[in-house]
N, CA, C and O atoms as a Tripos MOL2 file, in Angstrom:
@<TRIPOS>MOLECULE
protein
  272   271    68     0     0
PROTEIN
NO_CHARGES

@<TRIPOS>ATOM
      1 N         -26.6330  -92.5780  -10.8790 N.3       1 UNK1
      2 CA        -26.0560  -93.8210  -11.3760 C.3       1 UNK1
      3 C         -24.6810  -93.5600  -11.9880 C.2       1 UNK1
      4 O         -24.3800  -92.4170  -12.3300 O.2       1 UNK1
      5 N         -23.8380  -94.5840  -12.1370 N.am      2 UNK2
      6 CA        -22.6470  -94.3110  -12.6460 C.3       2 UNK2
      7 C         -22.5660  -95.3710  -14.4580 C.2       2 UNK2
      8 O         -22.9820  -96.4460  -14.8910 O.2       2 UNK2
      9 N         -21.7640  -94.1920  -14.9520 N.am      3 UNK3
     10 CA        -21.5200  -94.5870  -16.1090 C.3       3 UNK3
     11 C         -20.5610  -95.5150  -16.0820 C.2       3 UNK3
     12 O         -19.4970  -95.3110  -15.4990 O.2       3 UNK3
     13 N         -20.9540  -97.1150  -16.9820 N.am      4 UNK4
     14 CA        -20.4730  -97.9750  -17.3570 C.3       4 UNK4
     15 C         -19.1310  -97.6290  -18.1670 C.2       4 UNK4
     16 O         -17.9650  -98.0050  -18.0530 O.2       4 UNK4
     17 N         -19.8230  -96.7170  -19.0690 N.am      5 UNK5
     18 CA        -18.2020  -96.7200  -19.8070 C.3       5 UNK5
     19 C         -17.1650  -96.0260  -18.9680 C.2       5 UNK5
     20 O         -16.0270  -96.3080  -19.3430 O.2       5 UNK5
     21 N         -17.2200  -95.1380  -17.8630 N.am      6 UNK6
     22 CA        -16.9910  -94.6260  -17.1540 C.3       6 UNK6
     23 C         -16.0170  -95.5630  -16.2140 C.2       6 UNK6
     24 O         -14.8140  -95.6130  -15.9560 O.2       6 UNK6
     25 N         -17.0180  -96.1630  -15.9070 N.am      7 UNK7
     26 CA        -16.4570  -97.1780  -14.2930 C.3       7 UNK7
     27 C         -15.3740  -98.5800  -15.3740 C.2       7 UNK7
     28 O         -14.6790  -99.3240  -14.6830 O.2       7 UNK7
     29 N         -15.3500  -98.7240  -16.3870 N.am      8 UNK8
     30 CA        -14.8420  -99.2760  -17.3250 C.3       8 UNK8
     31 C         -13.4400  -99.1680  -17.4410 C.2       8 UNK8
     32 O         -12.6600 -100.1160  -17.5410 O.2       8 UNK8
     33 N         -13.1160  -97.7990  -17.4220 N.am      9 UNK9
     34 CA        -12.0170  -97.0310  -17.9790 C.3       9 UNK9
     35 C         -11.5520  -96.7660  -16.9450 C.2       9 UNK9
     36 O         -10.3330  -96.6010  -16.9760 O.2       9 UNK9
     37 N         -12.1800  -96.6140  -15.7030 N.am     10 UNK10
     38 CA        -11.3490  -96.5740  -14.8830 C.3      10 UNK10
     39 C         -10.6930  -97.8780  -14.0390 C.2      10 UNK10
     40 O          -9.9510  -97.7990  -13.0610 O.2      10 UNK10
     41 N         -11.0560  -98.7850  -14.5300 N.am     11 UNK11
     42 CA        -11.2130 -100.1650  -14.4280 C.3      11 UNK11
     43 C          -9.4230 -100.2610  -15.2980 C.2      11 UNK11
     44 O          -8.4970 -100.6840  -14.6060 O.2      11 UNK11
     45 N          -9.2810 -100.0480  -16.0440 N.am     12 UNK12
     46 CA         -8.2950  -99.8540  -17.0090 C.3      12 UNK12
     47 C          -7.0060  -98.6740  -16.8040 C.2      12 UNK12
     48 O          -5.8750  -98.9050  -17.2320 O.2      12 UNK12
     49 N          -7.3850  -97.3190  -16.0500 N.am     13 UNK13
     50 CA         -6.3890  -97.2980  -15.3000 C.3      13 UNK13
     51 C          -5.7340  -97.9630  -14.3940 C.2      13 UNK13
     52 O          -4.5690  -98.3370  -14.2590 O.2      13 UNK13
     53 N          -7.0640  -98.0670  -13.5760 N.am     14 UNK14
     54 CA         -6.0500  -98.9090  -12.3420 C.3      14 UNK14
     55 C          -5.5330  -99.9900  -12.5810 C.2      14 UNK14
     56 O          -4.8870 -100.4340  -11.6320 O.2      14 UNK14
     57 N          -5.5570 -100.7190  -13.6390 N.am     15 UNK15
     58 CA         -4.3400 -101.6560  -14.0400 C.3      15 UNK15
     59 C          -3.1980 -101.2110  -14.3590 C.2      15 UNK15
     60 O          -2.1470 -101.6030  -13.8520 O.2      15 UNK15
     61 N          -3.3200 -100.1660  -15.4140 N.am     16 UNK16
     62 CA         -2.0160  -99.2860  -15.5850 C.3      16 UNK16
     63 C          -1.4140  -98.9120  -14.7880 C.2      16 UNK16
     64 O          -0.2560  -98.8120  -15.1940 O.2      16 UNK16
     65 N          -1.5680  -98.4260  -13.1640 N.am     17 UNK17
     66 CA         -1.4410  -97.6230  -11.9860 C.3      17 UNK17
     67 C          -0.7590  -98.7850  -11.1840 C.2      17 UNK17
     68 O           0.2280  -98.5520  -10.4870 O.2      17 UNK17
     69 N          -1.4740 -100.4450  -11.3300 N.am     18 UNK18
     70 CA         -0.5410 -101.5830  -10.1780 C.3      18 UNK18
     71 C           0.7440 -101.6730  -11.1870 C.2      18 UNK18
     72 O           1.8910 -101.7150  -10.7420 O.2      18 UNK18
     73 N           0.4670 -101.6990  -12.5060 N.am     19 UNK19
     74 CA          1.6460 -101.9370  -13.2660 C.3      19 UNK19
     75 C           2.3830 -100.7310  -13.2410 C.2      19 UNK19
     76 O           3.5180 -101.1060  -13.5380 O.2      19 UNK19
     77 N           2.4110  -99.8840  -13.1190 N.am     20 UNK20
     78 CA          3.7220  -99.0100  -12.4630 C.3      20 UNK20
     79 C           4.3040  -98.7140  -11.5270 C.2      20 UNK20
     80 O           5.4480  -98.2840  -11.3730 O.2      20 UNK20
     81 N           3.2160  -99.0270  -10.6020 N.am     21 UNK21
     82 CA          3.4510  -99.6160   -8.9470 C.3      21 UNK21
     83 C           4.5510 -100.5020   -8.7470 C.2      21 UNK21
     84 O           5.4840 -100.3520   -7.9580 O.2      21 UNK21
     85 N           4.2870 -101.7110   -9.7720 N.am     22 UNK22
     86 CA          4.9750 -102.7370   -9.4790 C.3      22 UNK22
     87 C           6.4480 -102.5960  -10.0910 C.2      22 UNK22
     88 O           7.2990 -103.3300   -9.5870 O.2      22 UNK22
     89 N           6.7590 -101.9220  -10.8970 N.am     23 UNK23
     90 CA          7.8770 -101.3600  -11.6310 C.3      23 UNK23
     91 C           8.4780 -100.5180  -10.4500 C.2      23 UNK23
     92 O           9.7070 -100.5810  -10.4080 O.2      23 UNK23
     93 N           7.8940  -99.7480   -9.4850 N.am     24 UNK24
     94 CA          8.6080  -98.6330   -8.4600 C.3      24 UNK24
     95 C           9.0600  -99.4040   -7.5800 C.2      24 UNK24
     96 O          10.1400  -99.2790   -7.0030 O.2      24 UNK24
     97 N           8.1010 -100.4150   -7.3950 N.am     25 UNK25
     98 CA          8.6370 -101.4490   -5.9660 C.3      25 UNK25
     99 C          10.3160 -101.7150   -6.2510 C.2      25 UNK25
    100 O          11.3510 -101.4260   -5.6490 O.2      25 UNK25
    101 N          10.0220 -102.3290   -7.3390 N.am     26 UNK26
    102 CA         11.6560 -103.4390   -8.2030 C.3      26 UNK26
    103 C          12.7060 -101.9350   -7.7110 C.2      26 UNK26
    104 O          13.8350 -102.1730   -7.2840 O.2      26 UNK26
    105 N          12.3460 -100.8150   -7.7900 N.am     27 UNK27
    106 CA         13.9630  -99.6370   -8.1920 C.3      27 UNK27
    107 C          13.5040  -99.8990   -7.0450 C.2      27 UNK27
    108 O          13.7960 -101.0090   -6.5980 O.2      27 UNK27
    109 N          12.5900  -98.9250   -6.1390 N.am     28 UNK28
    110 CA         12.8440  -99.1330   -4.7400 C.3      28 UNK28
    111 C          13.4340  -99.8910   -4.3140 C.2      28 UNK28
    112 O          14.3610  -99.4210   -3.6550 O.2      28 UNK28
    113 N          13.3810 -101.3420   -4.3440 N.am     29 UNK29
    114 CA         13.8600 -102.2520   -3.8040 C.3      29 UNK29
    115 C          15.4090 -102.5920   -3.9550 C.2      29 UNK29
    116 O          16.0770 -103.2240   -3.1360 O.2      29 UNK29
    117 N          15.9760 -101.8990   -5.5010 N.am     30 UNK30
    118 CA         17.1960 -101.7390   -5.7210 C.3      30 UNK30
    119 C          18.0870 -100.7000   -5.2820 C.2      30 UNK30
    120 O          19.2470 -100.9420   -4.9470 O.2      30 UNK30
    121 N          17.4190  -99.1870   -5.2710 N.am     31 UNK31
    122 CA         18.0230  -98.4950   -4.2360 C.3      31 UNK31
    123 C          18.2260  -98.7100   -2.9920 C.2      31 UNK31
    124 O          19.2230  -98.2920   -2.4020 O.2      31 UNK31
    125 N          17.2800  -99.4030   -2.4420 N.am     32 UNK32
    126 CA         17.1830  -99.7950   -0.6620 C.3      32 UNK32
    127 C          18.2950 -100.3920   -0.4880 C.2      32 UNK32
    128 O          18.9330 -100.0080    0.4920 O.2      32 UNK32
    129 N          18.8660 -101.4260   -1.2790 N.am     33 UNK33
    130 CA         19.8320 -102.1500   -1.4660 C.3      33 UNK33
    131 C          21.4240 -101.2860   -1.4400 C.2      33 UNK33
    132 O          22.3680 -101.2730   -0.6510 O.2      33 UNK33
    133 N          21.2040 -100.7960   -2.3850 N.am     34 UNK34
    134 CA         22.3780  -99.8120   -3.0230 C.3      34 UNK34
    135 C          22.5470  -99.1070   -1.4340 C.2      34 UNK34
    136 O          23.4220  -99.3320   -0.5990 O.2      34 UNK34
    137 N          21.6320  -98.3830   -1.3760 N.am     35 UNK35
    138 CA         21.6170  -97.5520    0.0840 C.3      35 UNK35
    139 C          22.4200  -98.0380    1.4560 C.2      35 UNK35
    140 O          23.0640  -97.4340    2.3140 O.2      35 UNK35
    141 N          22.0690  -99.4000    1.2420 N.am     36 UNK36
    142 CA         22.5190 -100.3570    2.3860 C.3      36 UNK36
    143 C          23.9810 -100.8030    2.3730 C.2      36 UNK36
    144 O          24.7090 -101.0770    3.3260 O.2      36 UNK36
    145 N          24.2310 -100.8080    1.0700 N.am     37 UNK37
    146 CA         25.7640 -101.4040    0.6760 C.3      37 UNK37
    147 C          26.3230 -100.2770    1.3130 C.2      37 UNK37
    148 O          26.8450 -100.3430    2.4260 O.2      37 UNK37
    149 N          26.1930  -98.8090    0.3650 N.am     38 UNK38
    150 CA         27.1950  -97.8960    0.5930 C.3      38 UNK38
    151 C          27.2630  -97.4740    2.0790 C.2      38 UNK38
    152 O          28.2550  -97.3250    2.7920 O.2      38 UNK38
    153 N          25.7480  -97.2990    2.4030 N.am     39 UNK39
    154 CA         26.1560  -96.9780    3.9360 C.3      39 UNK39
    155 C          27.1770  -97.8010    4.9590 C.2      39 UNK39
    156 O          27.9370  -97.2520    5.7560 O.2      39 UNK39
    157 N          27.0090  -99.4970    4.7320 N.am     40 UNK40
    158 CA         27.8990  -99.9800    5.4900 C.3      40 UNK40
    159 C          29.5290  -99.9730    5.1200 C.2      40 UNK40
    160 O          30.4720 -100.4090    5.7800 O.2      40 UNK40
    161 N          29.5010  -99.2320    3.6500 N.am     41 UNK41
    162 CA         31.2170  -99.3290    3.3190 C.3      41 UNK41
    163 C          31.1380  -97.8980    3.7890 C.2      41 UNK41
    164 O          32.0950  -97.5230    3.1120 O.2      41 UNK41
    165 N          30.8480  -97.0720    4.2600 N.am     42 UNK42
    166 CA         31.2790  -96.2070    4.6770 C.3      42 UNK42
    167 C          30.8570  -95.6240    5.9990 C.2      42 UNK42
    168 O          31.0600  -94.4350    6.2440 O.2      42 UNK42
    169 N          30.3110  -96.3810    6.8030 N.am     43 UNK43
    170 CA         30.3700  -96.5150    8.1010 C.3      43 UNK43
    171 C          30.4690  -97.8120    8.7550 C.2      43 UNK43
    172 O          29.5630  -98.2130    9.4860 O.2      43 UNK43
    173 N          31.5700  -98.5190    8.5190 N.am     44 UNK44
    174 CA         32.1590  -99.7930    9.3700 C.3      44 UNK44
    175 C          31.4910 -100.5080   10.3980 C.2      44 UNK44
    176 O          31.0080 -101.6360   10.5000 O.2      44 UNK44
    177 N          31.6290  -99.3320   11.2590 N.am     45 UNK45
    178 CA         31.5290  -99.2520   12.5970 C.3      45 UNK45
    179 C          29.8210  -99.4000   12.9050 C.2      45 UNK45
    180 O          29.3810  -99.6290   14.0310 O.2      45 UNK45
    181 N          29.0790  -99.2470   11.8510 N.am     46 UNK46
    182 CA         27.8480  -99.4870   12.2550 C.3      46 UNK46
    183 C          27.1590 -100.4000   11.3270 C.2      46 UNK46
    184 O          25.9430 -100.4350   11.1400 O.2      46 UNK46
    185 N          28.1930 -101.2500   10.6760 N.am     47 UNK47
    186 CA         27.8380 -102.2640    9.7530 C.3      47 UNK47
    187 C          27.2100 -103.2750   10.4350 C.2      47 UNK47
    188 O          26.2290 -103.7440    9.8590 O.2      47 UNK47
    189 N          27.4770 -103.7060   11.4160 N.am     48 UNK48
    190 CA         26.5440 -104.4410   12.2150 C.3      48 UNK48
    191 C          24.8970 -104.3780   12.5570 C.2      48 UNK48
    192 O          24.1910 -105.1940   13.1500 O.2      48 UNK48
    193 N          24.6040 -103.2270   12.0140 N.am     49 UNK49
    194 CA         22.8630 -102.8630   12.3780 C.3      49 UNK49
    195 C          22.2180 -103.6450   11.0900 C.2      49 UNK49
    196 O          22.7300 -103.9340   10.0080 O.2      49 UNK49
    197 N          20.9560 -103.8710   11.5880 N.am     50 UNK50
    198 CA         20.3090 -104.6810   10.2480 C.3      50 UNK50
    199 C          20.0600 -104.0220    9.1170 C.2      50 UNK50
    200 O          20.6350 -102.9770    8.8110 O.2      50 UNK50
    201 N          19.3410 -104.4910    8.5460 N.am     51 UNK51
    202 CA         18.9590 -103.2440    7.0260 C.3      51 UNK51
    203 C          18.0020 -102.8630    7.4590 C.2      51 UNK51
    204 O          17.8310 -101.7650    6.9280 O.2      51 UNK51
    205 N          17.2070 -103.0610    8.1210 N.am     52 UNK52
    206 CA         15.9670 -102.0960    8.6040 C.3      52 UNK52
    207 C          16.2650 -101.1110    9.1700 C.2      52 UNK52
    208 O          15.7070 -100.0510    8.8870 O.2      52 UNK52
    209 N          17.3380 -101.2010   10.2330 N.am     53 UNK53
    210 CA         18.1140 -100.1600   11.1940 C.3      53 UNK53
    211 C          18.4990  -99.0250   10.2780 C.2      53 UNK53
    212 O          18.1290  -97.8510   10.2910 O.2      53 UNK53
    213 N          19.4690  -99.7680    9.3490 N.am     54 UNK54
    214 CA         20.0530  -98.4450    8.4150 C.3      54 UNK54
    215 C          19.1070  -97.6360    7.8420 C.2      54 UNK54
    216 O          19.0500  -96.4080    7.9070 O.2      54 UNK54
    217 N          18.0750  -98.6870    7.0520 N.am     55 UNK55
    218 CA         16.8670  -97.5640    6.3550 C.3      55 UNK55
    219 C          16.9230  -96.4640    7.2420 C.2      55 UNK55
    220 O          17.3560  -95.3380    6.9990 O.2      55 UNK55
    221 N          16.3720  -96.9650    8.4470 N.am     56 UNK56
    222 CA         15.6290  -96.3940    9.6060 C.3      56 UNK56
    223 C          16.8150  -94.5230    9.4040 C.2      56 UNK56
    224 O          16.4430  -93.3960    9.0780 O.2      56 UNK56
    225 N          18.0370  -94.9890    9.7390 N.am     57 UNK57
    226 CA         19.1430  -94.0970   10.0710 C.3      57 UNK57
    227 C          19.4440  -93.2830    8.6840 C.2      57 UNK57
    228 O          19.7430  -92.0950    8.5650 O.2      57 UNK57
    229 N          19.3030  -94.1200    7.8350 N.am     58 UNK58
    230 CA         18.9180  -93.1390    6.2920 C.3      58 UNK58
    231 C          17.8620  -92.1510    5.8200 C.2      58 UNK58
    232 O          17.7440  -91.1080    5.1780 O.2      58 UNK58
    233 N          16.9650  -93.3030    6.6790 N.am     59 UNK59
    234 CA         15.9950  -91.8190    6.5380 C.3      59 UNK59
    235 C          15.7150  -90.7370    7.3030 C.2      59 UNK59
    236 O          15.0020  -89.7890    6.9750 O.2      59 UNK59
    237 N          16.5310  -90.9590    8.7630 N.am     60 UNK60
    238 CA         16.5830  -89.6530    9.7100 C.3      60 UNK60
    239 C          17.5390  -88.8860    8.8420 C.2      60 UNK60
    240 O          17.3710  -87.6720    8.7320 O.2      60 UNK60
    241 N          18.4260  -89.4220    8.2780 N.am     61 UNK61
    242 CA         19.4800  -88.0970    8.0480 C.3      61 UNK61
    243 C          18.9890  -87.5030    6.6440 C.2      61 UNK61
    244 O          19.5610  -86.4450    6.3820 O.2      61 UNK61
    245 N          18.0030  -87.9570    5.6080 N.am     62 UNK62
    246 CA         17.4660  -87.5710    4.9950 C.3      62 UNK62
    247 C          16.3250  -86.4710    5.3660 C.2      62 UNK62
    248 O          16.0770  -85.4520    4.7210 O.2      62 UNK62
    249 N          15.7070  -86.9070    6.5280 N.am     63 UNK63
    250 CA         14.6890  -85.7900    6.8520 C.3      63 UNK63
    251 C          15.6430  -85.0260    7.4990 C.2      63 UNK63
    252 O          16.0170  -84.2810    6.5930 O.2      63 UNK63
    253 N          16.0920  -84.8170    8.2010 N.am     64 UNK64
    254 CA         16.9580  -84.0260    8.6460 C.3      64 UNK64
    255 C          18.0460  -82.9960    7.7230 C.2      64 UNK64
    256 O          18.9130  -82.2530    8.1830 O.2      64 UNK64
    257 N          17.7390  -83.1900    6.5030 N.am     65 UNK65
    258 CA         18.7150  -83.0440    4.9720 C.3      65 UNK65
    259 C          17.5960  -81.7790    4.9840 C.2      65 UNK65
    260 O          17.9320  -80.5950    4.9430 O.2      65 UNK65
    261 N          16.5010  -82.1550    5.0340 N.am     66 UNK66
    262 CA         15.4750  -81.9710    4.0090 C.3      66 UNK66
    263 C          15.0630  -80.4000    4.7290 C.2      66 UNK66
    264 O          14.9750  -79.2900    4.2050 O.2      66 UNK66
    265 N          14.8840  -80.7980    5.9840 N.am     67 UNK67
    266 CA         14.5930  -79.7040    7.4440 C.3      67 UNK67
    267 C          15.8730  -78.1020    6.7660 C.2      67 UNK67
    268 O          15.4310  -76.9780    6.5270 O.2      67 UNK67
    269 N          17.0030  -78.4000    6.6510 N.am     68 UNK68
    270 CA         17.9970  -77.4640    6.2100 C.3      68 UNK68
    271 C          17.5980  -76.4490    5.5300 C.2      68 UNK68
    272 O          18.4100  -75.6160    5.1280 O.2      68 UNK68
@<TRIPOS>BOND
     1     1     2 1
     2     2     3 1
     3     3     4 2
     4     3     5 am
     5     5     6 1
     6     6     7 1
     7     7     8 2
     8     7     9 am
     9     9    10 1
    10    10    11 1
    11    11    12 2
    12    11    13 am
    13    13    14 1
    14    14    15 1
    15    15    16 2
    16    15    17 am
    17    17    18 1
    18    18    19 1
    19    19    20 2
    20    19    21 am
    21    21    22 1
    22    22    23 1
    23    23    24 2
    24    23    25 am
    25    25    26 1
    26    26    27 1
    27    27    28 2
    28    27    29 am
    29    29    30 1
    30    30    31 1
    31    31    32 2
    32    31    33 am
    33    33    34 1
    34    34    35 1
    35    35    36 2
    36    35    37 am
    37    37    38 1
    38    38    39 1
    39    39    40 2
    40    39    41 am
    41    41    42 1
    42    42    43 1
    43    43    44 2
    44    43    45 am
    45    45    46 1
    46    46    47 1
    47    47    48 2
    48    47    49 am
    49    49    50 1
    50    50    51 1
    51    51    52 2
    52    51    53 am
    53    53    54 1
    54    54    55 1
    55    55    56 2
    56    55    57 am
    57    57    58 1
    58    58    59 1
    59    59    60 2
    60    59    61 am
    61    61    62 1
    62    62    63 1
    63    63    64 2
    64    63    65 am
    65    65    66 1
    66    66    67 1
    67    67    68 2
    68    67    69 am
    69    69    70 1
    70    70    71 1
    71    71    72 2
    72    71    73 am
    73    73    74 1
    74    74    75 1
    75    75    76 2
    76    75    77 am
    77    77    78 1
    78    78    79 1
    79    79    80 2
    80    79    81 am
    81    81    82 1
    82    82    83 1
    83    83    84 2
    84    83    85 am
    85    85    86 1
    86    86    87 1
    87    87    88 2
    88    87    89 am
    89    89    90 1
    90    90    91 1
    91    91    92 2
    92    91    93 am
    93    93    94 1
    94    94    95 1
    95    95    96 2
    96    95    97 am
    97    97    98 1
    98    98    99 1
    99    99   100 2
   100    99   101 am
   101   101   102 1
   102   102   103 1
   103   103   104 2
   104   103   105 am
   105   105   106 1
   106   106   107 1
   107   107   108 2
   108   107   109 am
   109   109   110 1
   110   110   111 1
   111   111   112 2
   112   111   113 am
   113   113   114 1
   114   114   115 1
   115   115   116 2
   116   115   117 am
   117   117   118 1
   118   118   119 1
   119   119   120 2
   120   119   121 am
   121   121   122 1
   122   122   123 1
   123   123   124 2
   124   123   125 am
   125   125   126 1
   126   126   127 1
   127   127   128 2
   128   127   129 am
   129   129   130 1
   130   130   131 1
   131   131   132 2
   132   131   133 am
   133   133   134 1
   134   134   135 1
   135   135   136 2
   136   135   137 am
   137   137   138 1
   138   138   139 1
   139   139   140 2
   140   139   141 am
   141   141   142 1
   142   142   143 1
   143   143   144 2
   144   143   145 am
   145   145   146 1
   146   146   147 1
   147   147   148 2
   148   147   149 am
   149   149   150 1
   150   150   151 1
   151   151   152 2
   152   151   153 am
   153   153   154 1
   154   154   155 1
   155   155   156 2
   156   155   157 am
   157   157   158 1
   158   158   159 1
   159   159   160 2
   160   159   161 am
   161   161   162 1
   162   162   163 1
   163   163   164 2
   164   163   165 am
   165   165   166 1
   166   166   167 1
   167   167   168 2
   168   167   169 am
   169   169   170 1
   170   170   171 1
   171   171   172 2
   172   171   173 am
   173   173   174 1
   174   174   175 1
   175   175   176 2
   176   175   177 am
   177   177   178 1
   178   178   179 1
   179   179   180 2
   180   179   181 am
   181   181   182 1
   182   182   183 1
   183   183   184 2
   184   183   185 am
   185   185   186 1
   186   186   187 1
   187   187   188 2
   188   187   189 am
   189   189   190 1
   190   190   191 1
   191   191   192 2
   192   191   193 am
   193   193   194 1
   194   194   195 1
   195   195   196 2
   196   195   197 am
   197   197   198 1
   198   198   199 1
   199   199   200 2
   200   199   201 am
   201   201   202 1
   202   202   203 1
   203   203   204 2
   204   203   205 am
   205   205   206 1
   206   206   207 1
   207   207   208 2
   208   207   209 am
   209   209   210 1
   210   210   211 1
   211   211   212 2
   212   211   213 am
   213   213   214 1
   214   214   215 1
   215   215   216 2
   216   215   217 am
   217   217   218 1
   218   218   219 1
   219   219   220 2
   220   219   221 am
   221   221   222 1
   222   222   223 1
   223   223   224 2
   224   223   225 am
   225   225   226 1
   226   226   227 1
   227   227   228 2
   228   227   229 am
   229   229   230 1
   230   230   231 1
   231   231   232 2
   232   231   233 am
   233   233   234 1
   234   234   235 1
   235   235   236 2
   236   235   237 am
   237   237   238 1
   238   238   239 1
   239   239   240 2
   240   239   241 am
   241   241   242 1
   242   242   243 1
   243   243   244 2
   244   243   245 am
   245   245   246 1
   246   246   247 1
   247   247   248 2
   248   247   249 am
   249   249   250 1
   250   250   251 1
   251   251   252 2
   252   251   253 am
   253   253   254 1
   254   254   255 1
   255   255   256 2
   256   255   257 am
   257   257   258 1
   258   258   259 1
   259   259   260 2
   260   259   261 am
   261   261   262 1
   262   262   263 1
   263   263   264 2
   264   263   265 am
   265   265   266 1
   266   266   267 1
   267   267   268 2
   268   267   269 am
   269   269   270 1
   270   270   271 1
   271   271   272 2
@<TRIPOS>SUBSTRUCTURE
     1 UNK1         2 RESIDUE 1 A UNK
     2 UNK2         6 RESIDUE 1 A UNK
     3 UNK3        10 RESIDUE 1 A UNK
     4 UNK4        14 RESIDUE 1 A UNK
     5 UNK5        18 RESIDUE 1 A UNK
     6 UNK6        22 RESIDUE 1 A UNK
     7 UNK7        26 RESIDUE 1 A UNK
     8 UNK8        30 RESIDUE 1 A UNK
     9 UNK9        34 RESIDUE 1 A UNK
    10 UNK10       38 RESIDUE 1 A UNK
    11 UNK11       42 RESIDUE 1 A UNK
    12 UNK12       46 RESIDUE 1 A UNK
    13 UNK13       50 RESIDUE 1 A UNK
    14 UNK14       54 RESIDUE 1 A UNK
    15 UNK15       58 RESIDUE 1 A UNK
    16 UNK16       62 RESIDUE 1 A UNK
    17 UNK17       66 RESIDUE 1 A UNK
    18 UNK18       70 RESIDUE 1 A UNK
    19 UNK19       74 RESIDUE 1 A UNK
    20 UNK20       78 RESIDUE 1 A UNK
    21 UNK21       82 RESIDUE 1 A UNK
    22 UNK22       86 RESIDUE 1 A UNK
    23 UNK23       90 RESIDUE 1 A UNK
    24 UNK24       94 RESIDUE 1 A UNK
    25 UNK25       98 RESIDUE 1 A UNK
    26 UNK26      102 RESIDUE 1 A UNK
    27 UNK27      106 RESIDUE 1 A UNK
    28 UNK28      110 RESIDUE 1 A UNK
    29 UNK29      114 RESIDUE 1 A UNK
    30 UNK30      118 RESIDUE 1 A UNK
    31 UNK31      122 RESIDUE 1 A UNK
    32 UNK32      126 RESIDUE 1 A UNK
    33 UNK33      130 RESIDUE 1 A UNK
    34 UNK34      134 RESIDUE 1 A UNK
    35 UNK35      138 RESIDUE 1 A UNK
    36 UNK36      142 RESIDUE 1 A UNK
    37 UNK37      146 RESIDUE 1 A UNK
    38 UNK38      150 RESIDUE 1 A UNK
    39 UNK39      154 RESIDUE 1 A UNK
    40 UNK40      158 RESIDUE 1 A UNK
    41 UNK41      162 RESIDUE 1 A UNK
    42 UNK42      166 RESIDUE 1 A UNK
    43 UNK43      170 RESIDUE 1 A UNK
    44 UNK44      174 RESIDUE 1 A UNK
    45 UNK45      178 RESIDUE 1 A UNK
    46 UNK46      182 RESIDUE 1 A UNK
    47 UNK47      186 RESIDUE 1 A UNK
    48 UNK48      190 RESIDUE 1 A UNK
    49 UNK49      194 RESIDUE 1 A UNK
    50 UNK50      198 RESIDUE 1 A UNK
    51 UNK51      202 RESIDUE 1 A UNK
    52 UNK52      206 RESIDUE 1 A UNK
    53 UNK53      210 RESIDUE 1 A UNK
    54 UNK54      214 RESIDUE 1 A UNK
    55 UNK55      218 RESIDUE 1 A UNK
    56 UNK56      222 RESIDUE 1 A UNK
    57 UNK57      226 RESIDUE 1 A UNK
    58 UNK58      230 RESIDUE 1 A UNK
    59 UNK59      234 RESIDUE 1 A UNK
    60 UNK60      238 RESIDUE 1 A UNK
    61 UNK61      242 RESIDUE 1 A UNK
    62 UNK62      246 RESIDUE 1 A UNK
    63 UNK63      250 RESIDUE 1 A UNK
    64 UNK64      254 RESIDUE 1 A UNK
    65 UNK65      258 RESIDUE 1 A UNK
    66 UNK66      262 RESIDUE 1 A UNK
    67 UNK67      266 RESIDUE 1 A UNK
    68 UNK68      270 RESIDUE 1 A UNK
């Protein structure tokens, strides 16, 4: 059987755990941004791709960073 006070408390992390979740989303969501600006001021020429595209191209050259 499982302990009540147990299953309780953990009941009580995982609130703590969406509420910091939800705090990572917001920066995430502000870097993604940031990410998107600078990349298109400094590649013009491929300012035309969507923001999904760029993620996409941000994060190859990041794994590809990472591979080094």
């Amino acid at each position: 059987m499982t302990n009540p006070e147990k299953t309780g408390g953990e009941d009580i992390v995982d609130a703590e755990i969406v509420s910091d979740q939800e705090i990572d989303e917001g920066e995430l969501k502000a870097q993604r941004a940031k990410a998107i600006e600078k990349f298109r001021k400094d590649n013009p020429d491929q300012a035309h791709l969507g923001d999904g595209e760029i993620l996409q191209q941000l994060n190859l050259s990041s794994e590809a960073n990472k591979k080094e």
